[in-house]
Residue, then its C-alpha position, 0 to 999 in steps of 0.5 A: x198223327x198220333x193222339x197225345x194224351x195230356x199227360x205226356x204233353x204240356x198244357x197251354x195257357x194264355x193270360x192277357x193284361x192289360x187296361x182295356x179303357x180308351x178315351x174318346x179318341x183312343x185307337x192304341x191298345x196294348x197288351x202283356x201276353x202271358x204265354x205258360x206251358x207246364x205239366x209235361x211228362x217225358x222229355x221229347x213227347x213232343x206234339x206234331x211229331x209221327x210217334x208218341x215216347x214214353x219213358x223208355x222210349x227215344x226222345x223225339x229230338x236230334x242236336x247238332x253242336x258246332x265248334x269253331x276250329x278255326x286258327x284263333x281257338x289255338x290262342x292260347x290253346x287251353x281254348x280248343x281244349x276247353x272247347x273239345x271238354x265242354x263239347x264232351x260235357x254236352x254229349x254226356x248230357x244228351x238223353x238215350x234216344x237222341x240223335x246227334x252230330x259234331x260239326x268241325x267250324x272253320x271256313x268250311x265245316x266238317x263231320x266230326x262225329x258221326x260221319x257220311x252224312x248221319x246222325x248217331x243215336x244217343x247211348x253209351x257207346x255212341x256217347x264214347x266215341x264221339x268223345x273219342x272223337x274230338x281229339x281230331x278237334x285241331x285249331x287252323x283255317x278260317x271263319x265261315x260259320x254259314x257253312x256250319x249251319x247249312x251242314x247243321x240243317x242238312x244233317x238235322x233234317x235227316x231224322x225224323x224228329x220234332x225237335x231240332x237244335x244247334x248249339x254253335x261256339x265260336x272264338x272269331x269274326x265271320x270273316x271268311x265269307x261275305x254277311x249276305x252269305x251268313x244272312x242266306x244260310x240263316x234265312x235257309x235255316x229260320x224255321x228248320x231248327x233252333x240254335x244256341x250261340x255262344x262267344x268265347x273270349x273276346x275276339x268275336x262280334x256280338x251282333x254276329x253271335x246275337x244275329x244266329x240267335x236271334x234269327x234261330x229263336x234261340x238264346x246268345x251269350x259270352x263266356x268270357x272265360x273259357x274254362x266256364x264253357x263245360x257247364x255253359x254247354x251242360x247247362x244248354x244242353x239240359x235246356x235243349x233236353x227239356x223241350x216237348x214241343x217244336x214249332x209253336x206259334x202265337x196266331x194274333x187274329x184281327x177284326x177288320x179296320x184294325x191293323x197290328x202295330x208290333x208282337x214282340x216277346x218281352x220276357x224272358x228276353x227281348x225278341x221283335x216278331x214284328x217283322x216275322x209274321x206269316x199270313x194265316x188266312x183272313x185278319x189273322x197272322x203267326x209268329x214263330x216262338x220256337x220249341x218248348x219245355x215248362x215255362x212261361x213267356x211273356x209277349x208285348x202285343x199292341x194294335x190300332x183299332x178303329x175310332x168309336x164311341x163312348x160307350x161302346x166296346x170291341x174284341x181288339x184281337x184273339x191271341x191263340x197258340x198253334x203248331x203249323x203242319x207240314x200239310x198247310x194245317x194246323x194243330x190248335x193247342x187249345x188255350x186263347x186269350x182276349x184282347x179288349x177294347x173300350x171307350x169311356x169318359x172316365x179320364x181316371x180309367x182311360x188313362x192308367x197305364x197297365x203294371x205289366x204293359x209299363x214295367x215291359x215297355x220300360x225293359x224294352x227300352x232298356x235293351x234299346x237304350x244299353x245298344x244306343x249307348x254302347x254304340x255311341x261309345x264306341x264311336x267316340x260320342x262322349x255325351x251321347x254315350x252318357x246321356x242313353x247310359x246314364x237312362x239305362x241305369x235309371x230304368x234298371x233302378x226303377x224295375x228291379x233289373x239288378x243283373x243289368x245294374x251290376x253289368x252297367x256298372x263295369x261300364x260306368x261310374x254311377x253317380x245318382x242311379x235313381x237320376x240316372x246320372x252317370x259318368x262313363x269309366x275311362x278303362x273298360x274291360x273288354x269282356x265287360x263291355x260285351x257281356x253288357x251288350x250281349x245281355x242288355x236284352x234279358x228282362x226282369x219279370x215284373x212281380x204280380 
């Protein structure tokens, strides 16, 4: 493994916040984990992988884009030629150094660019004749989109590089294979490489596009209008471009008697880890976030420790951050964080509520309130829909979240947003009613 100097990597950071006061009989204790990297140098001087670039070297990174080709892109057929010049707009955007592949997406996937099973390596001539090559881009067949992602996988594992990235478009429903299959491709692929998945039009399923991102650590959204796709593909592509490192996980180590409740990321988008945890030797577990760049996240973390006296205090838990190695090993990225408890009689202290954990719980519910409510509607529950609605609006007022008030309002009549007193509109547009539900998990960061 090579030796990173520390100006080519980012730094790691973890700040913990949180009211560590419990009363007598306090066992829950949360905390906002702030999670920073910044400083890094060259794009792709990743950590953990076998070779250190510098600037003019290859970036450490390989992408595969995934275009849907299926009949429905033909309607209207602006569609697949938006497609074909958002696509040529991503390739542009790659880096020299960085491996690549087209993949057609119908009810099987196809080699596009550049073919037999490889990647190009990016450079002004492979950049020209993968444009060249979506021309054969065409619109007939069906839908089966864990196929794309299985020849996604076969193709990124083929170059020796840290990071790896999908972005996958697509028009329709997965209908051309059952959802345990899509669900079996998406749990071969967790953890191999990243995906960005985006909807264009409004003849797709948000769970289903929501799902791939989900599953994949990597963002979801609709481009409702398809000629918006050239600068939403640039847009990811420069994102994928500025990752440094891949596969860093949030390693959460336990005392004994104390069990983990929840992990879940909360800034800049809703995300449950929970469920994602790997044992990492005793009372310890990691959760995957996926690849980075400079930023900065924020993590919800909550535990139940064992009863104790007034008085006493404890290490409710130890947050660091590592990169597994393939060897079983692991690469400690140096920076930590602690979470506290203690026991006290102060009523006034024991019972203030942290700004950070208040402001996140609220954006958590949020997200879960605008999902609640959008189903609701849809099955014709009227009153339900308006009463987890009409919270949303209240909860969007109170945080600060103007991008999800303005979605809300296409959706609803706001009466009293502070109340949250809301009439559901007769007419929706349908782009808007999936913007809403494809959004409702991005979050506001609370102010410090």
């Amino acid at each position: 493994m090579a030796n990173f100097s520390k100006s080519n990597v980012p730094q790691f950071s973890v700040d913990v916040y949180q009211n560590e006061y419990l009363p007598e009989n306090g066992r829950e204790v949360n905390a906002i984990v702030t999670v920073s990297a910044t400083g890094g140098g060259t794009v792709g001087s990743a950590v953990g992988a076998p070779h250190l670039y510098t600037a003019g070297q290859s970036p450490d990174a390989a992408v595969a884009i995934m275009v849907d080709c299926s009949g429905s892109m033909d309607y209207p057929p602006t569609k697949m030629r938006n497609a074909r010049d958002a696509t040529a707009a991503a390739i542009d955007t790659l880096r020299d150094g960085v491996h690549f592949a087209v993949i057609g997406g119908t009810h099987v996937a196809k080699e596009v660019y550049p073919g037999s099973g490889r990647l190009a390596v990016a450079d002004a001539a492979t950049r020209e004749q993968a444009k060249q090559s979506l021309r054969r881009l065409s619109a007939g067949g069906g839908t089966a989109i864990g196929t794309w992602l299985r020849l996604a996988d076969r193709l990124l594992s083929s170059a020796e590089v840290s990071i790896r990235h999908g972005i996958l478009l697509t028009d329709g429903r997965n209908e051309h294979e059952a959802p345990e299959d899509l669900k079996a491709a998406l749990d071969s692929c967790a953890g191999r490489f990243t995906c960005d998945a985006r909807g264009v039009g409004t003849d797709w399923e948000v769970k289903e596009v929501t799902g791939i991102a989900s599953a994949l650590l990597g963002t979801a959204d609709i481009v409702a209008d398809p000629a918006a796709l050239s600068a939403d593909f640039t847009q990811m592509m420069e994102t994928a471009m500025g990752k440094e490192v891949a596969d860093v996980s949030l390693r959460l180590w336990t005392p004994v008697g104390t069990a983990v409740k929840f992990v879940k990321q909360v800034a800049p988008t809703v995300a449950e880890l929970t469920g994602r945890r790997t044992e990492a030797g005793p009372r310890a577990g990691d959760y995957p976030t996926g690849s980075w760049g400079d930023e900065s996240r924020d993590y919800h973390v909550c535990v139940e420790v064992p009863l104790a006296g007034v008085g006493q205090e404890m290490l409710a838990a130890r947050v660091s951050l590592v990169i597994p190695q393939g060897d079983g090993s692991v690469q400690n990225l140096g920076a930590q964080g602690l979470v506290r408890a203690v026991w006290t009689d102060d009523m006034v202290a024991s019972t203030r509520i942290n700004s950070q954990v208040a402001h996140y719980t609220g954006q958590a519910e949020l997200a879960q309130v605008i999902q609640q409510g959008l189903d609701l509607r849809k099955s014709g529950d009227v009153d339900g829909a308006t009463a987890k609605l009409g919270r949303a609006v209240q909860l969007a007022n109170v945080s600060g979240n103007a991008d999800t008030a303005k979605l809300l309002a296409k959706v609803v009549d706001v009466v009293d947003a502070a109340a949250g007193t809301v009439r559901l509109k007769a007419k929706v547009e349908e782009a808007d009613e999936m913007t809403l539900e494809t959004r409702s998990t991005k979050t506001v960061r609370v102010k410090r």
